[in-house]
N, C-alpha and C positions, 0 to 999 in steps of 0.2 A: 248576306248583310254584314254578318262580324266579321270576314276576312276585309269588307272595304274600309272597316273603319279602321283595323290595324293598316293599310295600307295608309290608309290618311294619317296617324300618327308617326308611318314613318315618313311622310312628305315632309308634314310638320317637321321634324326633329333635320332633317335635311336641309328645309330652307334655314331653320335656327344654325343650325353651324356652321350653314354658306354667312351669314349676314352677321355671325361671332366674326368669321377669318377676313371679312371686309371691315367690319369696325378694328380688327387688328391691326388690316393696312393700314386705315387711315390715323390709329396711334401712331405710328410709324411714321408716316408721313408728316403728320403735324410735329413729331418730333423732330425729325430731318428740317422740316423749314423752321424749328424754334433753334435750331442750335446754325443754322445760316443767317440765319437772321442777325444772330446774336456776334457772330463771325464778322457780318458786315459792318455793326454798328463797332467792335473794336477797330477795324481796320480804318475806319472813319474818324 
């Protein structure tokens, strides 16, 4: 029974770091489109 639950803490902590490194892309990305954005509106 305790080894499943250490098992599930490491799940936990795995899904958490997948779902940190995707909220990271999507900084990234929203950053990428706030500076093209901003790009188009000078070039306009």
């Amino acid at each position: 029974m305790k080894s499943n639950k250490g098992l599930n803490e490491q799940d936990k902590l795995a899904k958490t770091t997948e779902i940190q490194a995707q909220l990271d892309d999507l900084d990234r990305l929203n950053n990428a489109l706030s500076a093209m954005s901003s790009v188009s509106k000078a070039v306009q």
